[in-house]
C-alpha positions as CSV (number, residue, x, y, z in Angstrom):
1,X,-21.0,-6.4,-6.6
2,X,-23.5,-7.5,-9.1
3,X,-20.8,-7.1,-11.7
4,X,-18.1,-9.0,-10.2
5,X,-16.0,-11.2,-12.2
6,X,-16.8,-14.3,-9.4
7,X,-20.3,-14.2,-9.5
8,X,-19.8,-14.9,-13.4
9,X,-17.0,-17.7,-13.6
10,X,-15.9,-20.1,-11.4
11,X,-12.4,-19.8,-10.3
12,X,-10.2,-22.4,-8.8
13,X,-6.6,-23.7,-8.1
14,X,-7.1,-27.6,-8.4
15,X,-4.0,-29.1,-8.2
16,X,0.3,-28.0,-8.2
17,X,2.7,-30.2,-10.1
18,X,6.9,-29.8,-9.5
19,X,8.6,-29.3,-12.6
20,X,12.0,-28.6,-13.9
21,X,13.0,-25.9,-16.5
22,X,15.6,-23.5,-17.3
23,X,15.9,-19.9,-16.0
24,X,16.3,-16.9,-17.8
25,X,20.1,-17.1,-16.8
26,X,20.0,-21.2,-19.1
27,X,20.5,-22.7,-15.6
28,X,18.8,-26.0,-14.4
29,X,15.8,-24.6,-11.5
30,X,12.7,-26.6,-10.1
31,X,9.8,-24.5,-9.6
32,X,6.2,-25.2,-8.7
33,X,3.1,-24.6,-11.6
34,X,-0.3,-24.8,-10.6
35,X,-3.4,-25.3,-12.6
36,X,-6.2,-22.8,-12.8
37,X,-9.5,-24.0,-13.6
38,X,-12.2,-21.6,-15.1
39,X,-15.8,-22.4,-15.6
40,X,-18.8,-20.1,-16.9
41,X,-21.5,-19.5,-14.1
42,X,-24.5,-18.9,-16.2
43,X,-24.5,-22.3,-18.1
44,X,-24.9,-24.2,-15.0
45,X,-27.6,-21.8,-13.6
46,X,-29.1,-23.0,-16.8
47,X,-28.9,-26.9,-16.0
48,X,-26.1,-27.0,-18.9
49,X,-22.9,-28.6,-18.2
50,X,-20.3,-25.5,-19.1
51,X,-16.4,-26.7,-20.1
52,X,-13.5,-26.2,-17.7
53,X,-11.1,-24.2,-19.2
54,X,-7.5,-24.5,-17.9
55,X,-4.2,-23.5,-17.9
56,X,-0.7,-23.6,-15.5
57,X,0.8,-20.7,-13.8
58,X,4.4,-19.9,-11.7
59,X,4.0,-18.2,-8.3
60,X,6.2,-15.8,-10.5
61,X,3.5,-14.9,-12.9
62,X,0.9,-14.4,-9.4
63,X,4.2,-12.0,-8.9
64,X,3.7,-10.2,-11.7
65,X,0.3,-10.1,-11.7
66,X,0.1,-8.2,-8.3
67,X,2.7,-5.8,-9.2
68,X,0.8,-4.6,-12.3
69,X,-2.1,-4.3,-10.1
70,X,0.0,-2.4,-6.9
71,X,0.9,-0.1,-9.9
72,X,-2.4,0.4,-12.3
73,X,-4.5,0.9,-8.8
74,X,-2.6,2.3,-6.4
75,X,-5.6,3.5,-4.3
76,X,-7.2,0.2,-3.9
77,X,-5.7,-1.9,-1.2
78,X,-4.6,-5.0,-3.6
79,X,-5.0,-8.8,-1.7
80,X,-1.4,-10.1,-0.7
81,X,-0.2,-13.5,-2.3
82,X,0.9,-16.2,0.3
83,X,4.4,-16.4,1.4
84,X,6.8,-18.0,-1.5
85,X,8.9,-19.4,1.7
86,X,7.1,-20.5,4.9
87,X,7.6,-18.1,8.1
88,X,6.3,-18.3,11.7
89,X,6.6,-22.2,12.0
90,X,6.6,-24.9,14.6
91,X,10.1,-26.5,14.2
92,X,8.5,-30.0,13.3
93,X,7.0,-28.5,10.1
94,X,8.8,-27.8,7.0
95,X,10.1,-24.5,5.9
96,X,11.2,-25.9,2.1
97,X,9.2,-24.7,-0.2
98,X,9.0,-27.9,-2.2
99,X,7.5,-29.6,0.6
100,X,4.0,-31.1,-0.5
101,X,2.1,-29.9,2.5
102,X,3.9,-25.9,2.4
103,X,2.8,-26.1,-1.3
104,X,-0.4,-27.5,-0.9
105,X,-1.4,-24.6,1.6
106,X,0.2,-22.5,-1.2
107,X,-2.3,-23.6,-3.3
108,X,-5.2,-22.4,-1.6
109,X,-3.7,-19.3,-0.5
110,X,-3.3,-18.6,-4.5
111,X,-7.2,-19.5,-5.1
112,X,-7.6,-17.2,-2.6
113,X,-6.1,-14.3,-3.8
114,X,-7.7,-14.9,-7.3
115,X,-10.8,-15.0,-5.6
116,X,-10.5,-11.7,-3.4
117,X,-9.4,-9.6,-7.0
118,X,-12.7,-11.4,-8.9
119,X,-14.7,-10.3,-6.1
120,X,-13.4,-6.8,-6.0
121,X,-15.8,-4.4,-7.6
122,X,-12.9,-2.9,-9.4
123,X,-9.9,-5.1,-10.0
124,X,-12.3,-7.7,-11.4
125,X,-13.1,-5.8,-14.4
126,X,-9.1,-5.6,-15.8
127,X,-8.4,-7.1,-18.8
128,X,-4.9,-8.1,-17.5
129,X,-6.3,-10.0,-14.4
130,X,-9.1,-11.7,-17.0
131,X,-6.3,-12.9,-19.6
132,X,-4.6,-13.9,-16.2
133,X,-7.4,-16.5,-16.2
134,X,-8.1,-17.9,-19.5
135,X,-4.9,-17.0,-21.7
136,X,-2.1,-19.0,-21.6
137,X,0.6,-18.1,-24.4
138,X,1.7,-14.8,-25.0
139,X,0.1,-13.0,-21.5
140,X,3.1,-12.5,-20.2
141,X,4.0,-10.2,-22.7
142,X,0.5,-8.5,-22.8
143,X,1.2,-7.4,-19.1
144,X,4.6,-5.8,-20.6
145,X,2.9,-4.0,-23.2
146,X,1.4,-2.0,-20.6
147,X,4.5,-0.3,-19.4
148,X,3.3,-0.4,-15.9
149,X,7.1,-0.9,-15.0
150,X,7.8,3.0,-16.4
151,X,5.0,4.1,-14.0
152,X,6.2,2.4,-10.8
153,X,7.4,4.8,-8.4
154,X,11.3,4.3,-7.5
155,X,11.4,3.7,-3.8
156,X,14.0,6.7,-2.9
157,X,11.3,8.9,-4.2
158,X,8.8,7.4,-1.9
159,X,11.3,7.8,1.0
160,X,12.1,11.4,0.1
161,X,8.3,11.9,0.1
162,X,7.8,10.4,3.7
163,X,10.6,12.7,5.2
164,X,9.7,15.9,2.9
165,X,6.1,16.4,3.0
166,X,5.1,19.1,5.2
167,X,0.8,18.7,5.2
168,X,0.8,15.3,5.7
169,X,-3.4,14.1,5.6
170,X,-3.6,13.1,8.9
171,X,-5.9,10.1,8.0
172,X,-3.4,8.2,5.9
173,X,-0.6,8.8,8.6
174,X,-3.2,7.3,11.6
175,X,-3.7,4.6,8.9
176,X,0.1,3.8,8.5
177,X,0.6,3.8,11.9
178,X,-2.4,1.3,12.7
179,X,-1.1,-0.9,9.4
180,X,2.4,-0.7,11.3
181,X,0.7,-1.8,14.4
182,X,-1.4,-4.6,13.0
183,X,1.5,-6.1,11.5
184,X,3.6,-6.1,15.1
185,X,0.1,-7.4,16.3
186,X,-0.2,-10.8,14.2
187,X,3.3,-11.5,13.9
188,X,3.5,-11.7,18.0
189,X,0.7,-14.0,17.6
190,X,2.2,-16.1,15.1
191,X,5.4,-16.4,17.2
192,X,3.6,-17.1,19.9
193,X,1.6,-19.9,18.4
194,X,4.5,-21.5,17.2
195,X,6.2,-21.9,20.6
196,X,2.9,-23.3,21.8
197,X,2.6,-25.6,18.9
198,X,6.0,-27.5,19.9
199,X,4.9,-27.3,23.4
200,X,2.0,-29.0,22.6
201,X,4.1,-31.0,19.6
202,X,6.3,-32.4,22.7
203,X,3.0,-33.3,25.3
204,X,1.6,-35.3,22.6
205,X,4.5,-37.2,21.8
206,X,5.7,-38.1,25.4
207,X,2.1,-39.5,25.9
208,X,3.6,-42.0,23.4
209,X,5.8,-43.2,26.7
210,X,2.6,-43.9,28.4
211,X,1.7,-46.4,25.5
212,X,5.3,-48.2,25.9
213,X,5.7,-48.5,29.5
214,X,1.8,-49.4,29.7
215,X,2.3,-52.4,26.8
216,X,5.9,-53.7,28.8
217,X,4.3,-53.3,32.3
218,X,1.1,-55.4,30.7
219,X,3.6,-58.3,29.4
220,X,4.8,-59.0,32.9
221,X,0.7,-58.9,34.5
222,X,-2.0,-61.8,34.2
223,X,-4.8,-59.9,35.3
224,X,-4.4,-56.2,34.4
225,X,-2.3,-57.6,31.4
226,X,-5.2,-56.7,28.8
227,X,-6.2,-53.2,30.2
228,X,-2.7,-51.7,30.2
229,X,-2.4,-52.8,27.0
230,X,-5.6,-51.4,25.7
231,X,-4.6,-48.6,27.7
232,X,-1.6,-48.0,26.1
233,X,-3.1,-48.7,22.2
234,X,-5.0,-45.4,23.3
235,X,-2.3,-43.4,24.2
236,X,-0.3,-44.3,20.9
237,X,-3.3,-43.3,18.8
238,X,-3.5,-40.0,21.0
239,X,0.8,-39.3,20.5
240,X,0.3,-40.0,16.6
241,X,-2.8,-37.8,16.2
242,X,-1.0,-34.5,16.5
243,X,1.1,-34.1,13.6
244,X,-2.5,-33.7,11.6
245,X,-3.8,-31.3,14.3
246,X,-0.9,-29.0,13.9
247,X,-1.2,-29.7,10.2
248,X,-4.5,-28.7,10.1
249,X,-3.7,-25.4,13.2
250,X,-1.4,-24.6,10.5
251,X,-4.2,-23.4,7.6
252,X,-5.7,-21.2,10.3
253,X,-2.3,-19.9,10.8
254,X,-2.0,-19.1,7.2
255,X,-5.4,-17.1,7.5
256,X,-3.8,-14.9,9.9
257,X,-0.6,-14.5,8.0
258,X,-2.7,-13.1,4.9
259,X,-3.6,-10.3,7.1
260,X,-0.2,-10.0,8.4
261,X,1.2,-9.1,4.3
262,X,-2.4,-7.2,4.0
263,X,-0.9,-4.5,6.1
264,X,2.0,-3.8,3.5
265,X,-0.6,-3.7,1.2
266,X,-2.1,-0.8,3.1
267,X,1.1,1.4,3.7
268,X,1.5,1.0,-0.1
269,X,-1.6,3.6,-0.3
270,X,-0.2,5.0,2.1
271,X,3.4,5.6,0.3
272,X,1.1,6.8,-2.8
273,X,-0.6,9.3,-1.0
274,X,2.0,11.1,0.3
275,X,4.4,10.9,-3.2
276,X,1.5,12.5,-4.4
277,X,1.3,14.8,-2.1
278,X,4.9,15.9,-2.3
279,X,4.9,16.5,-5.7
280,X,1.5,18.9,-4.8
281,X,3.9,20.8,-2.3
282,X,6.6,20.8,-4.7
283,X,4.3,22.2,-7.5
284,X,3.1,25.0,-5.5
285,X,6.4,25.7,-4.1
286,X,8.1,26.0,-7.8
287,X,4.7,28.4,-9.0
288,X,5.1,30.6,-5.9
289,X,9.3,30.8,-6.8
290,X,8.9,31.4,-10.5
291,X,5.8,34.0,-9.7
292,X,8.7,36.2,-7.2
293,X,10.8,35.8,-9.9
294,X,8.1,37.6,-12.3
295,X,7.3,40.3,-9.9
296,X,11.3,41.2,-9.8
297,X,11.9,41.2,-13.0
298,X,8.7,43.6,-13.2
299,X,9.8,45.9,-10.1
300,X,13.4,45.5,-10.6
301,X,13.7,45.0,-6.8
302,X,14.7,41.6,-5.3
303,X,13.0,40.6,-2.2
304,X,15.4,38.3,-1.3
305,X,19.2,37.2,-1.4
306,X,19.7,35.0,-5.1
307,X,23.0,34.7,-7.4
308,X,20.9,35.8,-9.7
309,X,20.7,39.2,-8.1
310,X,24.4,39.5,-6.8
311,X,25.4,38.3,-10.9
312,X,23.0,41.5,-11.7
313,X,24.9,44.0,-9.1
314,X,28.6,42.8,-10.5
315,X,27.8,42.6,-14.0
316,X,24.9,45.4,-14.7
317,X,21.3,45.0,-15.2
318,X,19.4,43.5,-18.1
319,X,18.1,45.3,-21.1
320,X,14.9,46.0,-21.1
321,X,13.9,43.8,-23.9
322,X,15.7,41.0,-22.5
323,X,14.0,41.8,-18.8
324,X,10.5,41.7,-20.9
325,X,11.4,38.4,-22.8
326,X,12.0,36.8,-19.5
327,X,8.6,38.1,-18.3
328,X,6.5,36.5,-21.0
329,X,8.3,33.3,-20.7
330,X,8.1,33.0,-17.0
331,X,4.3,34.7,-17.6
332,X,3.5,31.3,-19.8
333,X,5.4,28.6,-17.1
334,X,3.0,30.2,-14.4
335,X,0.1,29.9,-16.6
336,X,1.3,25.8,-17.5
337,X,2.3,25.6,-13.4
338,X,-1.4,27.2,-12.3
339,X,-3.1,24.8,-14.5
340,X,-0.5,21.9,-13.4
341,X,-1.2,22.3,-9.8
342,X,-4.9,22.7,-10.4
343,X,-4.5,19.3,-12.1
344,X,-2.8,17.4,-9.4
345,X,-5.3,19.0,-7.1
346,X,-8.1,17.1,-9.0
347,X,-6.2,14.4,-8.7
348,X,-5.0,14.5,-5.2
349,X,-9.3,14.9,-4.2
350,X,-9.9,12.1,-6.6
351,X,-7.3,9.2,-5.1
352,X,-8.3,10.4,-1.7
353,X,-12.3,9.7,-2.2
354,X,-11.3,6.5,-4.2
355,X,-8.6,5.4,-1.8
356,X,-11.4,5.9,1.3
357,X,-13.9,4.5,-0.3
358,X,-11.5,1.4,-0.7
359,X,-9.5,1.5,2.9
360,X,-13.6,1.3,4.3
361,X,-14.5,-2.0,2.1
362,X,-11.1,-3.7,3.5
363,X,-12.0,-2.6,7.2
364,X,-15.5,-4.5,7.0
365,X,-13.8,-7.6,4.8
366,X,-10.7,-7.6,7.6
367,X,-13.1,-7.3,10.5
368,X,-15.3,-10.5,9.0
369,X,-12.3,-12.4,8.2
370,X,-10.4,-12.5,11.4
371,X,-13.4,-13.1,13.5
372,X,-14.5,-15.9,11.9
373,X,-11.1,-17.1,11.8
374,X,-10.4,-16.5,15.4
375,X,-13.8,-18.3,16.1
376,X,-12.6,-21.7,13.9
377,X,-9.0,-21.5,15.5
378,X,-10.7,-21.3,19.3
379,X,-13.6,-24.5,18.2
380,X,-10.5,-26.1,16.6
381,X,-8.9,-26.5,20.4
382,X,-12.1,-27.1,22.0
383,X,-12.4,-29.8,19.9
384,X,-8.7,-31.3,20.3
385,X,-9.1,-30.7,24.2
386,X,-12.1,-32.9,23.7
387,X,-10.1,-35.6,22.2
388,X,-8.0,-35.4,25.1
389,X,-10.2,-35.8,27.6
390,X,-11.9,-39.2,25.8
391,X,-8.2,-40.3,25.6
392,X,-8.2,-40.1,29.3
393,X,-12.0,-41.8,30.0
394,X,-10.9,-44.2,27.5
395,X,-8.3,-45.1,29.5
396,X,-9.5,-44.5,32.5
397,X,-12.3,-47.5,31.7
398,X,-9.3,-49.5,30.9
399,X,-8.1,-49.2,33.9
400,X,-12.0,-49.9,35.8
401,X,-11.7,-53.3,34.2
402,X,-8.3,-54.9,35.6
């Protein structure tokens, strides 16, 4: 952790600005840049004022970003980006993605994913992710140059893999199963705190009634004129005050959500594992077939039913010279096969111990994160119930002085 790229630069998203360009297609498009400030940590430690570097980014280029990541590290369980449209929301609240307050939220759920990859111990050392930060022109092609679109894995090969493997590591398949589950988990509580949301949107604004009837009823009364009316100014203020609570309800929402797109990120080291596991069975199976073959061609018996062998019985055997060249080559593809599947063995052990190691850094981070967030959500209502209630002994002193 001493190494990390946060504890060396400061990283923030200050500020989004809507602009209008054209699309790769020459069409007109609006689209959303926001600005990325950088600033060195060790000059300030220092007492020296360090400069702020800066440039603008798309939520397209955060896109990219994370799928060269997904694809360079597929054992490490990469930080999700926030939504690019909103989901899960009260119906009072906008779902455009233009609107200010969806993209303002947006903004800080993009300095947050730029700060979770500079405080990982190993995405924070990529070159990509650094020139992310500080270089403006030409990085998009620097990401191209990498070819990590030849080494994505197509996803009908990691659907074969899921259906085909036969030794599934029963670790990675409990872990799919819980990512699977927590997903189902925090998306129930999202709906659910959206239907409470316009509940509460509604109770808040029907207070607003109180204020009206309390300010006419106050026109038509000499003595109790002036506490209905102060009454009723405390009952607007209290109607009015909920479109920032739910506001506000709304960035604890979006805390939530990260873990919701967190669990994708989990079944895609999942997915890896078990391609890579395939093409271990698939290895071994094509080394044990070409090795029968071999022993055949060596006996001259076939163990079991093949074209080959009924071509053989129709047609006549093979010379001997040819039955000897076929040896030596299939002699050389089980040598190349042994030391293939000895290979992928490595490498199996290897993303397994690296993919653990990771899967038990996101367990603490995801067991810190939702607790405290839980814990701000629940203070959050205590403290609008609280509100409430002084509404009410506000009002209720009101009415003590008619």
């Amino acid at each position: 952790m001493e190494d990390c790229l946060s504890r060396k630069i400061e990283i923030t998203v200050s500020e989004a600005e809507k602009r209008t360009g054209r699309n790769a297609m020459n069409m007109q498009e609006t689209y959303t840049a926001y600005l990325i400030e950088t600033r060195a940590v060790e000059s300030q430690n220092e007492g020296q004022c360090s400069p702020v570097d800066s440039l603008w980014r798309r939520y397209s280029e955060f896109e990219l970003l994370r799928n060269y990541l997904l694809v360079t590290f597929p054992h490490i369980v990469v930080p999700p980006l926030p939504e690019k449209r909103a989901d899960f929301v009260w119906h009072k609240l906008s779902a455009d993605n233009m609107d200010p307050d969806f993209v303002e939220r947006r903004r800080i759920g993009l300095e947050n994913f730029l700060l979770r990859v500079a405080s990982h111990p190993v995405l924070c050392q990529d070159n990509i992710f650094y020139s992310f930060l500080t270089q403006e022109g030409g990085w998009k092609e620097m990401v191209n140059e990498t070819g990590f679109q030849l080494k994505a894995d197509s996803r009908l090969k990691a659907l074969n893999a899921t259906f085909r493997v036969k030794n599934p590591d029963k670790r990675f398949t409990e872990l799919k199963h819980y990512s699977d589950e927590l997903q189902s988990v925090i998306s129930h509580l999202l709906r659910v705190r959206a239907r409470v949301a316009d509940r509460l949107y509604g109770v808040y604004k029907v207070h607003g009634n109180y204020g009206r009837v309390f300010s006419e009823w106050s026109a038509i009364e000499k003595e109790m004129g002036d506490g209905l009316q102060s009454a009723g100014h405390h009952m607007d203020v209290y109607a009015a005050s909920i479109d920032d609570i739910l506001e506000e309800e709304e960035h604890y929402a979006d805390q939530l959500k990260e873990y919701l797109f967190y669990a994708e990120a989990l079944r895609a080291v999942c997915r890896k594992h078990e391609l890579m596991q395939y093409d271990l069975e698939m290895a071994a199976q094509d080394l044990t077939s070409k090795k029968q073959q071999c022993e055949e061609l060596a006996t001259g018996t076939v163990r079991t039913f093949s074209l080959k062998g009924m071509t053989s019985k129709l047609f006549g055997q093979e010379t001997p010279e040819q039955r000897e060249a076929k040896i030596k080559v299939l002699e050389e593809q089980i040598q190349e096969g042994e030391e293939q599947l000895k290979s992928k063995n490595l490498e199996g052990r290897d993303f397994v111990q690296s993919a653990w190691a990771d899967i038990e850094r996101f367990k603490e981070q995801k067991n810190h994160d939702l607790k405290e967030a839980l814990i701000s959500y629940a203070v959050m209502q205590i403290s609008m119930c609280k509100k409430g209630i002084q509404v009410w002994t506000n009002a209720k002193e009101c009415f003590s002085k008619m």
